[in-house]
NURO-354082 format. One record per residue (C-alpha): residue in three letters; x, y, z. Coordinates in steps of 0.05 Angstrom, whole numbers. Layout:
<tordren><aa>ALA</aa><px>X</px><py>Y</py><pz>Z</pz></tordren>
...
This chain:
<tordren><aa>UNK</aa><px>-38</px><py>701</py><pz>-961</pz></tordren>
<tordren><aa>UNK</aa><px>-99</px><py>697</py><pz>-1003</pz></tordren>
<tordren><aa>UNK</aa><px>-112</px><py>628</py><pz>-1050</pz></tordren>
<tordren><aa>UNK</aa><px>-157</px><py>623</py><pz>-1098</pz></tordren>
<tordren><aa>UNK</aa><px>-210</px><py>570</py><pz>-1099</pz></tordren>
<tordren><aa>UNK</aa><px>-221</px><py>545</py><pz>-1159</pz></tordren>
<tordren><aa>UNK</aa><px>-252</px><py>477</py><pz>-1156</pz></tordren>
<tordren><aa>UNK</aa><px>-268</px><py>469</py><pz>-1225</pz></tordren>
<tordren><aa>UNK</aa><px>-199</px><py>467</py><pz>-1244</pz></tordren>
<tordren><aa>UNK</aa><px>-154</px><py>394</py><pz>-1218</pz></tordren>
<tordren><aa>UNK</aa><px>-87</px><py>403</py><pz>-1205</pz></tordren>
<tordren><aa>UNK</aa><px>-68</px><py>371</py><pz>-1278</pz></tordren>
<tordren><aa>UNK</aa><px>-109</px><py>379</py><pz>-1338</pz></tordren>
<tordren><aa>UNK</aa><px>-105</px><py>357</py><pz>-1397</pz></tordren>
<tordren><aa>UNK</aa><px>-127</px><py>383</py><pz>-1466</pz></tordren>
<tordren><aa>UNK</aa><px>-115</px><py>355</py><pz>-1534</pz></tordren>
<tordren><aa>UNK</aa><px>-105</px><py>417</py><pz>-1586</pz></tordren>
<tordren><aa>UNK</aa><px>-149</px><py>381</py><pz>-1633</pz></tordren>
<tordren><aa>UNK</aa><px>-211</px><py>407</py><pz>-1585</pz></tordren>
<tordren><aa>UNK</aa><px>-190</px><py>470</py><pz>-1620</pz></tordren>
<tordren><aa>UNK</aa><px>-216</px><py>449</py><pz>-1689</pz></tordren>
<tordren><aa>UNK</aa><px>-279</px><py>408</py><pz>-1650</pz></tordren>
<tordren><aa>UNK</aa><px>-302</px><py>472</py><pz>-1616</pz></tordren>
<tordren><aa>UNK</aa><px>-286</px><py>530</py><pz>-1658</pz></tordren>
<tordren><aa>UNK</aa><px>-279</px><py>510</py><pz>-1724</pz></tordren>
<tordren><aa>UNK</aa><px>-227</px><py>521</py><pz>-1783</pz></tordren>
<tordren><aa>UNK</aa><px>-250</px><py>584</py><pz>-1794</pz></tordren>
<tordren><aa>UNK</aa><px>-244</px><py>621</py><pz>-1724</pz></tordren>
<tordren><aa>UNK</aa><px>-167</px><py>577</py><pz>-1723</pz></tordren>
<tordren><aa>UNK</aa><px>-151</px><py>608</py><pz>-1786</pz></tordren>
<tordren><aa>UNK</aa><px>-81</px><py>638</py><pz>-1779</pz></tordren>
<tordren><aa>UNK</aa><px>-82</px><py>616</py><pz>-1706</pz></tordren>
<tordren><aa>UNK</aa><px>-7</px><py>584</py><pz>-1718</pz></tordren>
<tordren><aa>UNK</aa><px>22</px><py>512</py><pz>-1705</pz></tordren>
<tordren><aa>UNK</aa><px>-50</px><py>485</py><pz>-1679</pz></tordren>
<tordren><aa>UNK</aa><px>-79</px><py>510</py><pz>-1744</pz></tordren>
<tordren><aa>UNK</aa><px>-117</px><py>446</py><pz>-1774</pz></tordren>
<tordren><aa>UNK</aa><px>-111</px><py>448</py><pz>-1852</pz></tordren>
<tordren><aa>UNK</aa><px>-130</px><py>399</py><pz>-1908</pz></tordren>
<tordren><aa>UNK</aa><px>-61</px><py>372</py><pz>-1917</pz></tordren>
<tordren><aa>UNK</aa><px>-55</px><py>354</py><pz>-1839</pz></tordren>
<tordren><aa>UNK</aa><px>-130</px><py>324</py><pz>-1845</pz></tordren>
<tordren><aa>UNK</aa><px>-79</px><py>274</py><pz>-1894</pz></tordren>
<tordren><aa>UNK</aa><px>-30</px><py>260</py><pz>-1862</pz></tordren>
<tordren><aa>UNK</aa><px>-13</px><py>197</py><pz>-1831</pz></tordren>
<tordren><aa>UNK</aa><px>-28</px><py>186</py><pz>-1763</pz></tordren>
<tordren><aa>UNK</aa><px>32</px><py>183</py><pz>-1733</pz></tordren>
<tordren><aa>UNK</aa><px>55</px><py>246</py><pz>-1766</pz></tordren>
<tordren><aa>UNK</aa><px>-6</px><py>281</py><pz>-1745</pz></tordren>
<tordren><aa>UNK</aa><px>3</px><py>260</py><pz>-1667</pz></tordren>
<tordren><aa>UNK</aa><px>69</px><py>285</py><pz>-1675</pz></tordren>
<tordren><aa>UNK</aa><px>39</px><py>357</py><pz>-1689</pz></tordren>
<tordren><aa>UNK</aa><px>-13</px><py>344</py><pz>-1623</pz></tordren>
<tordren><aa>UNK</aa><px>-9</px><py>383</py><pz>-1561</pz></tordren>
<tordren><aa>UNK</aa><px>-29</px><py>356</py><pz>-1495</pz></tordren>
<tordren><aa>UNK</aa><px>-29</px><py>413</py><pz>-1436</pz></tordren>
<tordren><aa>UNK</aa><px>-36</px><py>409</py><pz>-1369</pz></tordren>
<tordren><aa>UNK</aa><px>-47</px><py>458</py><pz>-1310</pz></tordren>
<tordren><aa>UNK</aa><px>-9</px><py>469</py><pz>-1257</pz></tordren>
<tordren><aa>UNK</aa><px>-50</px><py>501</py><pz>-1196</pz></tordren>
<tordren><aa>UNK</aa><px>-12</px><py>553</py><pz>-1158</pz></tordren>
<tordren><aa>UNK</aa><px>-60</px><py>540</py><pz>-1095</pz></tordren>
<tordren><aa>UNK</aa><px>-50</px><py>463</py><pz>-1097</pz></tordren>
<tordren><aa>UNK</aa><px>11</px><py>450</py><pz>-1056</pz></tordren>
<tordren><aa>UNK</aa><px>-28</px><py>477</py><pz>-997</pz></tordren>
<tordren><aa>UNK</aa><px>-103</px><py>438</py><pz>-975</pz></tordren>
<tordren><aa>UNK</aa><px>-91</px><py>391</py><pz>-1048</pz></tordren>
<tordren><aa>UNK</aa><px>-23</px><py>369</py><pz>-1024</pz></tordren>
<tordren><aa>UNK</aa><px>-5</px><py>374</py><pz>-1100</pz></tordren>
<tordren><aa>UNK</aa><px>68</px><py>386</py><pz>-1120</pz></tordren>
<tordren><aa>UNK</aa><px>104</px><py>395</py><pz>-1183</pz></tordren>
<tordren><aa>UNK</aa><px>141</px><py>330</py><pz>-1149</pz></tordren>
<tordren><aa>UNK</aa><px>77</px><py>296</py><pz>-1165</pz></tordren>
<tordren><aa>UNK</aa><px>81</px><py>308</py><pz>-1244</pz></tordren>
<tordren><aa>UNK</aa><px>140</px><py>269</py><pz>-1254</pz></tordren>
<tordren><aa>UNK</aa><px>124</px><py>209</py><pz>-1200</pz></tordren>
<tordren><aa>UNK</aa><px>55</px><py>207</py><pz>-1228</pz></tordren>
<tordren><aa>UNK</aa><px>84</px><py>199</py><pz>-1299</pz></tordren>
<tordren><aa>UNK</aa><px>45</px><py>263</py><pz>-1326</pz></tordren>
<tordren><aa>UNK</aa><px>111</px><py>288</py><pz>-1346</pz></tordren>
<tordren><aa>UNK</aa><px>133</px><py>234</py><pz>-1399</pz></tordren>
<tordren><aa>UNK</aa><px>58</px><py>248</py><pz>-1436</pz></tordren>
<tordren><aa>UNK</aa><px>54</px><py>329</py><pz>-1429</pz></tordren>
<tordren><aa>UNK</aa><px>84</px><py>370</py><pz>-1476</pz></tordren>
<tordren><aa>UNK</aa><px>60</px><py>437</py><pz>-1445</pz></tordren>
<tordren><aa>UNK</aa><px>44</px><py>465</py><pz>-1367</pz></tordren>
<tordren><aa>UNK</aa><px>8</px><py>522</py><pz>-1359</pz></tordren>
<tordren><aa>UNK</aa><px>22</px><py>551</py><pz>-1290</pz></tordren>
<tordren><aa>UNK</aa><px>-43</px><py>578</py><pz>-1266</pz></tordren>
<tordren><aa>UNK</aa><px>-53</px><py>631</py><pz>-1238</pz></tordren>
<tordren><aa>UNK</aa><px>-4</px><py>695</py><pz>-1241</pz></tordren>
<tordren><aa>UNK</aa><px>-58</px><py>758</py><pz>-1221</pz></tordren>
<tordren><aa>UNK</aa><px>-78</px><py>811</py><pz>-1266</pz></tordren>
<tordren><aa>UNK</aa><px>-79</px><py>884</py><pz>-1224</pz></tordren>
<tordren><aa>UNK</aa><px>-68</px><py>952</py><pz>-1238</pz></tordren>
<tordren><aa>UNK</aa><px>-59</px><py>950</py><pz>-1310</pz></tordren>
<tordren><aa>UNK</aa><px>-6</px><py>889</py><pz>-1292</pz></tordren>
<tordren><aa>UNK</aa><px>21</px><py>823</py><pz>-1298</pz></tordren>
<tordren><aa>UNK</aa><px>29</px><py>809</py><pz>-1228</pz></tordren>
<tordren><aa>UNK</aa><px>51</px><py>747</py><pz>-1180</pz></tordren>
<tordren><aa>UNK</aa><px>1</px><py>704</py><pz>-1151</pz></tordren>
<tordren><aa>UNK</aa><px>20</px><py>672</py><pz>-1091</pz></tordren>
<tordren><aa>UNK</aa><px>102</px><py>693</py><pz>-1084</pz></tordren>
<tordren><aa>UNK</aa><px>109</px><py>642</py><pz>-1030</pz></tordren>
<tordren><aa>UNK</aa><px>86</px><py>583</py><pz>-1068</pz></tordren>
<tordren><aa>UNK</aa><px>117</px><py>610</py><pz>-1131</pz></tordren>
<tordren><aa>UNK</aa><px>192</px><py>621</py><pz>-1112</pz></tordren>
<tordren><aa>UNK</aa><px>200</px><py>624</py><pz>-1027</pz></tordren>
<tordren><aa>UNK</aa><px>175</px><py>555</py><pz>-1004</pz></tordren>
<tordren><aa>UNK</aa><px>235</px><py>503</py><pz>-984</pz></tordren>
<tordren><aa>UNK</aa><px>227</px><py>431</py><pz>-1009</pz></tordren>
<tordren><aa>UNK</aa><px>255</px><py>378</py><pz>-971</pz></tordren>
<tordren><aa>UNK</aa><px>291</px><py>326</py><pz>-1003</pz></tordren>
<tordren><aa>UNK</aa><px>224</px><py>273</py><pz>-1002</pz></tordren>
<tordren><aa>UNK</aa><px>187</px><py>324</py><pz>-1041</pz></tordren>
<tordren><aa>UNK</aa><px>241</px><py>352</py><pz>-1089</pz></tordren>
<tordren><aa>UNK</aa><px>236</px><py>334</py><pz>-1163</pz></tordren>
<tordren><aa>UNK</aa><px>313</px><py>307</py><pz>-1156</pz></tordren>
<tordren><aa>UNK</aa><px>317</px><py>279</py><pz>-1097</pz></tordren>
<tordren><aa>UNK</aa><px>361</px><py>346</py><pz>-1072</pz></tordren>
<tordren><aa>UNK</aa><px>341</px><py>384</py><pz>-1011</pz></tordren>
<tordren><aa>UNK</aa><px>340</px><py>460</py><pz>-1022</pz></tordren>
<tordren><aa>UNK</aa><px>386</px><py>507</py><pz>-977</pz></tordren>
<tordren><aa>UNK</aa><px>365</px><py>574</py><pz>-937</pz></tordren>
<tordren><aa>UNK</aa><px>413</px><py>612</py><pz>-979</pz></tordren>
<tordren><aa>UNK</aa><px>392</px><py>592</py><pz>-1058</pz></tordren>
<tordren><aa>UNK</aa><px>359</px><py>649</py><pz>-1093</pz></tordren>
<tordren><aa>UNK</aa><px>308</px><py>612</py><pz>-1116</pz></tordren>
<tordren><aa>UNK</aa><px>253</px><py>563</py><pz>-1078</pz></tordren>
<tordren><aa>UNK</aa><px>193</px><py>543</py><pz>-1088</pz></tordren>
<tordren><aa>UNK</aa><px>149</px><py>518</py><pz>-1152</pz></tordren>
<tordren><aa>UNK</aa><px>193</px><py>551</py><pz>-1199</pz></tordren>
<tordren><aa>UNK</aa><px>256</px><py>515</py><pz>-1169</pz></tordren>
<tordren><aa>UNK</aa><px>221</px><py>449</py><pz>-1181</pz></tordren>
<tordren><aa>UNK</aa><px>201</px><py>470</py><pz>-1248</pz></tordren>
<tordren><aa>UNK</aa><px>262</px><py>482</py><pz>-1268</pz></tordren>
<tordren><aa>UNK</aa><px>283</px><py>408</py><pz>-1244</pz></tordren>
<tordren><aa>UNK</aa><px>226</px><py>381</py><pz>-1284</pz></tordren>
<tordren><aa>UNK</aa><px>254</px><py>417</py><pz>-1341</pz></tordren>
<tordren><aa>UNK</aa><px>316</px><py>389</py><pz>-1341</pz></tordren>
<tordren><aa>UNK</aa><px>290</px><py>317</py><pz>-1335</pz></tordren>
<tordren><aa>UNK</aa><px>249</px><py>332</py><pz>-1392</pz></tordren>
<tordren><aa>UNK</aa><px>283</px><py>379</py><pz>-1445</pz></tordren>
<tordren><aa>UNK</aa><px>226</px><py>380</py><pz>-1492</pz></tordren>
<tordren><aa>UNK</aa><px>170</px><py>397</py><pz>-1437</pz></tordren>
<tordren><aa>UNK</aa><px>146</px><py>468</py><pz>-1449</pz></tordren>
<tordren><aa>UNK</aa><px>120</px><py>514</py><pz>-1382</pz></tordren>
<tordren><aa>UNK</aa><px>83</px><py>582</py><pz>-1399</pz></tordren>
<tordren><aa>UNK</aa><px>53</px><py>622</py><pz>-1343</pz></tordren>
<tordren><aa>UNK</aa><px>-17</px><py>634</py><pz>-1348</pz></tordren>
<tordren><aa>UNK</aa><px>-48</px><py>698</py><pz>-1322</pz></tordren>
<tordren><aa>UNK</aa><px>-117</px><py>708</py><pz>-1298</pz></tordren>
<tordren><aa>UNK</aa><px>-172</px><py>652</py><pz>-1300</pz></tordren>
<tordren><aa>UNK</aa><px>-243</px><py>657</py><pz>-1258</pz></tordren>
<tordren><aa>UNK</aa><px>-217</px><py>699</py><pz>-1196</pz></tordren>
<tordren><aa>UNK</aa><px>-174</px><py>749</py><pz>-1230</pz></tordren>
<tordren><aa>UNK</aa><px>-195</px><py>759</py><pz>-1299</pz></tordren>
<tordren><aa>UNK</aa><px>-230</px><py>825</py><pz>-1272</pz></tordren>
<tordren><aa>UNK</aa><px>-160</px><py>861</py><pz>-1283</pz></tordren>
<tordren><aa>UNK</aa><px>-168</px><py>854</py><pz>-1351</pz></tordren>
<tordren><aa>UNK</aa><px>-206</px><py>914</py><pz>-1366</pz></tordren>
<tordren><aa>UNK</aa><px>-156</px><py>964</py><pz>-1340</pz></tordren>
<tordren><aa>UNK</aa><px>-103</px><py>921</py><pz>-1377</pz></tordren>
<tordren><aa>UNK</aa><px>-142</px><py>924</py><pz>-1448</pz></tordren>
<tordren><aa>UNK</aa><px>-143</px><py>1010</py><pz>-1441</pz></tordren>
<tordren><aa>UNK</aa><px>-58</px><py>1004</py><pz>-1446</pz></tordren>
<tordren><aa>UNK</aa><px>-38</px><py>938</py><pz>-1480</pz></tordren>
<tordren><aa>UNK</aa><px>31</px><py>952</py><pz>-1485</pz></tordren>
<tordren><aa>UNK</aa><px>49</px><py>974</py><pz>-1417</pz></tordren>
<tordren><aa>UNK</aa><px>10</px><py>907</py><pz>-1398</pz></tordren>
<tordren><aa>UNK</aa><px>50</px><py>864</py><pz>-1445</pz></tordren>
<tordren><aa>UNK</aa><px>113</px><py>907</py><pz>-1422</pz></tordren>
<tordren><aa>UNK</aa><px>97</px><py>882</py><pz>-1352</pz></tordren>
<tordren><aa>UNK</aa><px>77</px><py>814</py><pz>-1375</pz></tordren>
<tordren><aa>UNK</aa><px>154</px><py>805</py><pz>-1406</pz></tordren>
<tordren><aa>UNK</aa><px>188</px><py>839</py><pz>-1348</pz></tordren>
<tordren><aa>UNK</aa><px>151</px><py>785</py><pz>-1294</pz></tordren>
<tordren><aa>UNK</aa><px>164</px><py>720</py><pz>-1334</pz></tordren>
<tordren><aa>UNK</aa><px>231</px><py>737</py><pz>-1355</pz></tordren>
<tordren><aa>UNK</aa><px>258</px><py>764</py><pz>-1286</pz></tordren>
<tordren><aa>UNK</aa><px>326</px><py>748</py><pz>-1288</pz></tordren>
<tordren><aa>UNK</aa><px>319</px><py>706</py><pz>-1219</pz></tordren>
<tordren><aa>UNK</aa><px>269</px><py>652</py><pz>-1262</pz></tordren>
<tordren><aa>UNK</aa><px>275</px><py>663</py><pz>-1332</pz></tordren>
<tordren><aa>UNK</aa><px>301</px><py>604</py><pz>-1347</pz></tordren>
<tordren><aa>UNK</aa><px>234</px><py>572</py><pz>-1326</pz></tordren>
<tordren><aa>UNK</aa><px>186</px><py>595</py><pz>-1376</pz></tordren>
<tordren><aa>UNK</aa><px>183</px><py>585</py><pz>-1457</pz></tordren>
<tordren><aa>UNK</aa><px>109</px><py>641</py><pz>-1462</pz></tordren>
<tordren><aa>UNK</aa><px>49</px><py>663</py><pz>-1428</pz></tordren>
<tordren><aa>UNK</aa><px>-16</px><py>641</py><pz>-1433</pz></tordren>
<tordren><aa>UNK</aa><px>-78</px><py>690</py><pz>-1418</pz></tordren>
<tordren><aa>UNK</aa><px>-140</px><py>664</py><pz>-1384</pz></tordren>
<tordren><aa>UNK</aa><px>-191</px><py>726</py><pz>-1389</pz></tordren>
<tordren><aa>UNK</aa><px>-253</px><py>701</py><pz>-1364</pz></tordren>
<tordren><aa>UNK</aa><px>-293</px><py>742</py><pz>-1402</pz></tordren>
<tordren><aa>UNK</aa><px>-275</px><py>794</py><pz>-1447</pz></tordren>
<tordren><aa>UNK</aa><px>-336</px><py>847</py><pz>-1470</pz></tordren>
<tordren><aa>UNK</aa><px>-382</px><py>794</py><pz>-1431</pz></tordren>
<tordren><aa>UNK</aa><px>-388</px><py>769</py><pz>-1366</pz></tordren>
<tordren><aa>UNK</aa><px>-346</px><py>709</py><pz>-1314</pz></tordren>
<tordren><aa>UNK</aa><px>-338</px><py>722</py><pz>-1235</pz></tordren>
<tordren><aa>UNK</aa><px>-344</px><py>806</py><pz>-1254</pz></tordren>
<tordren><aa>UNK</aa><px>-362</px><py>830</py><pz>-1322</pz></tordren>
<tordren><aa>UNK</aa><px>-326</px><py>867</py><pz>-1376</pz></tordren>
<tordren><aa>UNK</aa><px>-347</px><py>917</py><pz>-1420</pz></tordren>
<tordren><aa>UNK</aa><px>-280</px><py>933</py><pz>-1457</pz></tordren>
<tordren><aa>UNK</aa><px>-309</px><py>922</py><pz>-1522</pz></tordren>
<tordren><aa>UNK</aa><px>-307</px><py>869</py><pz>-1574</pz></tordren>
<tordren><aa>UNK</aa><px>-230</px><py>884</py><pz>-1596</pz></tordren>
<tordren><aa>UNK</aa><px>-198</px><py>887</py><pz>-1528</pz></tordren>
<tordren><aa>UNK</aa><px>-177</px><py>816</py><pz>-1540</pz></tordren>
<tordren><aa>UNK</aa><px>-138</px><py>822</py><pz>-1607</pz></tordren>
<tordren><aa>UNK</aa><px>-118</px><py>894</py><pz>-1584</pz></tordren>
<tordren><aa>UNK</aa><px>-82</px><py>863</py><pz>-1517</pz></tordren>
<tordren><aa>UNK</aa><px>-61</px><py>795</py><pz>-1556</pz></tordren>
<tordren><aa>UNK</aa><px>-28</px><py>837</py><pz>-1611</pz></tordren>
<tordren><aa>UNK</aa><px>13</px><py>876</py><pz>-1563</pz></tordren>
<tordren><aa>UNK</aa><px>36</px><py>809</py><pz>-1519</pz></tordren>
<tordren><aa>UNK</aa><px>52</px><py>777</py><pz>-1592</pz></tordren>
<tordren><aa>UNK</aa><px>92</px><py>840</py><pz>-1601</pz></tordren>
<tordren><aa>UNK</aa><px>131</px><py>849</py><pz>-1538</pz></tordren>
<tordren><aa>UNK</aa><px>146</px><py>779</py><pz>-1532</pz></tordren>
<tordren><aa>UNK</aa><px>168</px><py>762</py><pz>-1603</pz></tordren>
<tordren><aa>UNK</aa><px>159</px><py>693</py><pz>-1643</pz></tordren>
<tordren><aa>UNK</aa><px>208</px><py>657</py><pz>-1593</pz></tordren>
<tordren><aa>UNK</aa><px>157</px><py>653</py><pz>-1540</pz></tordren>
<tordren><aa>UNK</aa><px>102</px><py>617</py><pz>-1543</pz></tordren>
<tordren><aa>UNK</aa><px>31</px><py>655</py><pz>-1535</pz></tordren>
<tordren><aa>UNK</aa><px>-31</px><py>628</py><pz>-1522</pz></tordren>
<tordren><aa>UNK</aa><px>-100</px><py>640</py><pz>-1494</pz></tordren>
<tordren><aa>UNK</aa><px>-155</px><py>593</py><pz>-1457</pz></tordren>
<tordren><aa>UNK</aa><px>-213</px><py>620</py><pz>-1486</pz></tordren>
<tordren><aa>UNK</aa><px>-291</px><py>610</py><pz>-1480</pz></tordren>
<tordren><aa>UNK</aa><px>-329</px><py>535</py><pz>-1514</pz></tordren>
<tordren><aa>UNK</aa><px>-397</px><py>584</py><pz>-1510</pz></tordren>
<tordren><aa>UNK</aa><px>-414</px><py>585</py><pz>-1587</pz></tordren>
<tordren><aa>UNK</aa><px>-494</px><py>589</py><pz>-1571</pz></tordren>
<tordren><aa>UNK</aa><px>-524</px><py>643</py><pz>-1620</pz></tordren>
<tordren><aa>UNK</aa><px>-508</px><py>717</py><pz>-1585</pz></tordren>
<tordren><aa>UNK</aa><px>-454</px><py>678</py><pz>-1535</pz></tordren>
<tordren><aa>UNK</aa><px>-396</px><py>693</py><pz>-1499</pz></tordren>
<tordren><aa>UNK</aa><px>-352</px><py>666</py><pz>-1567</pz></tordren>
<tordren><aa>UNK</aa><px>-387</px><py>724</py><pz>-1608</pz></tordren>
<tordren><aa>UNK</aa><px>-375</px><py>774</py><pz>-1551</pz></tordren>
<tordren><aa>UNK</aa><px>-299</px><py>781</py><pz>-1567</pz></tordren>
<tordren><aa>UNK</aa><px>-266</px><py>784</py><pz>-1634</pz></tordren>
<tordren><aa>UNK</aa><px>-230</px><py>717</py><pz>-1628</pz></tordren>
<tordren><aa>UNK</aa><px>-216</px><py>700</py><pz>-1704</pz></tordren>
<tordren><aa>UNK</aa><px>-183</px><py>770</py><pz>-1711</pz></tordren>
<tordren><aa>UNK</aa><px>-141</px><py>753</py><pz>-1651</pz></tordren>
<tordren><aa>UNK</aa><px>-121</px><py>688</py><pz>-1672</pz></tordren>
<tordren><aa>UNK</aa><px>-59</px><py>710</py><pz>-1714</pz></tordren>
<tordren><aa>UNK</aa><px>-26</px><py>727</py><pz>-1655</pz></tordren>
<tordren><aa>UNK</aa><px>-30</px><py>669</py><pz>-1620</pz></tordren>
<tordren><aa>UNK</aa><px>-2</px><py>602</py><pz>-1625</pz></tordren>
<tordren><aa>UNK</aa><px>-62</px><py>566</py><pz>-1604</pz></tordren>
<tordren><aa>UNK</aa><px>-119</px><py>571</py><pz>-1571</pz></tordren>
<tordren><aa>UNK</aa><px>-149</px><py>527</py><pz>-1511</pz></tordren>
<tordren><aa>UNK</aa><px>-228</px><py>523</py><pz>-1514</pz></tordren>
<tordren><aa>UNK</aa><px>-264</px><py>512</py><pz>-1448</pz></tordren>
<tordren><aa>UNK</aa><px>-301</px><py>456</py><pz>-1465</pz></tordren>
<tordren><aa>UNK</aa><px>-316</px><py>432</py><pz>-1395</pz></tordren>
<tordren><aa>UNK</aa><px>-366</px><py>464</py><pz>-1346</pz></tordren>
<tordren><aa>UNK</aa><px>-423</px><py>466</py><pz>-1396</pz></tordren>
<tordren><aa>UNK</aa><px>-471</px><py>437</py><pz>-1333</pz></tordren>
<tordren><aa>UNK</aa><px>-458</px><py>441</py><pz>-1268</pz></tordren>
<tordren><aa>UNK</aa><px>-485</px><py>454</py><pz>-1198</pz></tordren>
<tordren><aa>UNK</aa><px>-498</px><py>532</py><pz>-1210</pz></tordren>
<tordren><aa>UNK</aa><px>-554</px><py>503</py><pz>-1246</pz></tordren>
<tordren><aa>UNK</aa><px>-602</px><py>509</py><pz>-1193</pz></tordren>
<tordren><aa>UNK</aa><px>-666</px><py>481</py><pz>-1225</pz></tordren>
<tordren><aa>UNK</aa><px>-625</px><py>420</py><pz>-1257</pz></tordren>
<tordren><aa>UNK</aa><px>-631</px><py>385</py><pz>-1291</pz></tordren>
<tordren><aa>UNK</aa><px>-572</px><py>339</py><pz>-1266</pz></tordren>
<tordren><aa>UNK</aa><px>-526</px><py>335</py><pz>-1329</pz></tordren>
<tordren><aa>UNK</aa><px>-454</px><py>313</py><pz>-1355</pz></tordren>
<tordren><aa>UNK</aa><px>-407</px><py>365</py><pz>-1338</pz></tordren>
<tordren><aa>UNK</aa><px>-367</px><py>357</py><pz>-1404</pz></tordren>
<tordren><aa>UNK</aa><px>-403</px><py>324</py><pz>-1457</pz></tordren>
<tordren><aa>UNK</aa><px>-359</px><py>314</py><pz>-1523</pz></tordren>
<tordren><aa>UNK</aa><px>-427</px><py>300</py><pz>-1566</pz></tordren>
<tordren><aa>UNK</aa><px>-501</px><py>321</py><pz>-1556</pz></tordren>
<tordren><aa>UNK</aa><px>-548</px><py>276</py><pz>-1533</pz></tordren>
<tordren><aa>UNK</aa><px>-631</px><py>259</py><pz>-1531</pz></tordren>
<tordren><aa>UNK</aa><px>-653</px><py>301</py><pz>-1484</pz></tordren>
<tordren><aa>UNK</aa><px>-595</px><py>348</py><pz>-1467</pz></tordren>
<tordren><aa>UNK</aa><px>-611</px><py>409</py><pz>-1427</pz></tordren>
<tordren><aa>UNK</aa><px>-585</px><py>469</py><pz>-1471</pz></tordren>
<tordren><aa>UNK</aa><px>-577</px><py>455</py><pz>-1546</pz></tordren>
<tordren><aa>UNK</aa><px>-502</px><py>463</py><pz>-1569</pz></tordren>
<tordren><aa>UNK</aa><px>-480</px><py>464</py><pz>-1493</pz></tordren>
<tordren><aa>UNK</aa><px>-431</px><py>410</py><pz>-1521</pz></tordren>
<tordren><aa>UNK</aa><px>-354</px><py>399</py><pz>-1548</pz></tordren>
């Protein structure tokens, strides 16, 4: 059984849409759907405007094992009454595919009683265990709450490239996974985590700078405007970056909004220092990289 380490990711996390507009921009959002900021939301009133926020969290595949983390602990934590979006991290990217993660975790594990969203044990004959089970519990306690499977992030975004040479037999593959008729009740889109595309993350890419809107085209496509789509995509806006790499405004009509990375700007991989905030919102006298901010 291989899990993914991923410390840099907590078993929830939360980000505010509105990060969108702080790291990208109005232009790059342009056409990017319901998380487009325009001049007439800029005016509306406040509650109306909160109304239109998103606040999305991740759920870690890995994190019921060493993290003792369960989808359980969404709704006794309280999580669940202040997200309106989970992003199930991580489903693998291989072969051209959409492909499970960890199957065990995903849809095999039994939950006792004590650890089931509902109180209800599950049986050795149900067709479905495991976190998609207790997603689907969550979902009926909370009608509105919104779960999209996300595919890649750090460890298996090096798929991508073999993905980007057939889009639509990857978004094909993409539909057929998270609308399998034993859980497709469970998830309302997909969210892709390519870390990074024509640039470089745990392996580098070279697919070229319109493998992004070529692939996020062809999910938009296969999936329809009932899903939702969306895409976790780099905060690195530094002249030359990662953000100029990839041809993110021309993807952006296809999606329905995008979630910067605006967290591991400094970090321990800096091995010279100097010792800095891991997530700064605004610059600061003295800060190590110019721009290396939200």
């Amino acid at each position: 059984m291989h899990v993914p380490h991923l410390p840099r990711i907590r078993p929830i996390r939360t980000l505010f849409s509105a990060l969108c507009t702080l790291a990208l921009g109005a232009g790059l959002l342009a056409g990017a759907g319901p998380a487009t900021a325009t001049a007439a939301q800029a005016e509306a009133p406040a509650d109306q405007a909160a109304a239109g926020s998103k606040v999305v969290g991740y759920f870690t595949e890995w994190g019921v094992y060493d993290r003792n983390y369960h989808v359980k602990n969404i709704e006794s934590s309280g999580s669940a009454d202040k997200l309106t979006h989970i992003n199930y991290s991580f489903g693998n990217v291989t072969g051209g595919k959409c492909a499970m993660g960890d199957a065990y975790a995903a849809t095999d594990r039994a939950y006792t009683a004590a650890d089931s969203v509902d109180g209800v044990a599950d049986t050795w004959d149900q067709p479905l265990r495991g976190n998609f089970n207790q997603l689907l519990k969550l979902k009926k306690k909370h009608p509105d709450l919104k779960i999209l499977w996300s595919f890649g992030g750090w460890t298996w975004s090096g798929g991508f490239a073999q993905a980007a040479q057939n889009p639509e037999a990857f978004a094909q593959s993409c539909y057929d996974l998270v609308e399998n008729s034993k859980w497709a009740d469970v998830f309302d889109g997909i969210d892709i985590d390519w870390e990074y595309p024509n640039a470089c993350g745990l392996s580098c890419d070279t697919s070229g700078r319109d493998a992004f809107p070529k692939l996020m085209s062809a999910l938009r496509a296969k999936f329809g405007q009932d899903y939702l789509v969306t895409a976790a995509i780099t905060a690195d806006a530094t002249a030359g970056g990662k953000i100029d790499a990839a041809d993110y405004a021309g993807a952006a009509q296809y999606v329905d909004w995008y979630n910067p990375m605006t967290y591991d700007f400094f970090g321990a991989w800096d091995a010279t220092g100097p010792t800095a905030p891991h997530s700064p919102l605004t610059s600061y006298s003295g800060i190590p990289k110019e721009d290396f901010h939200t």
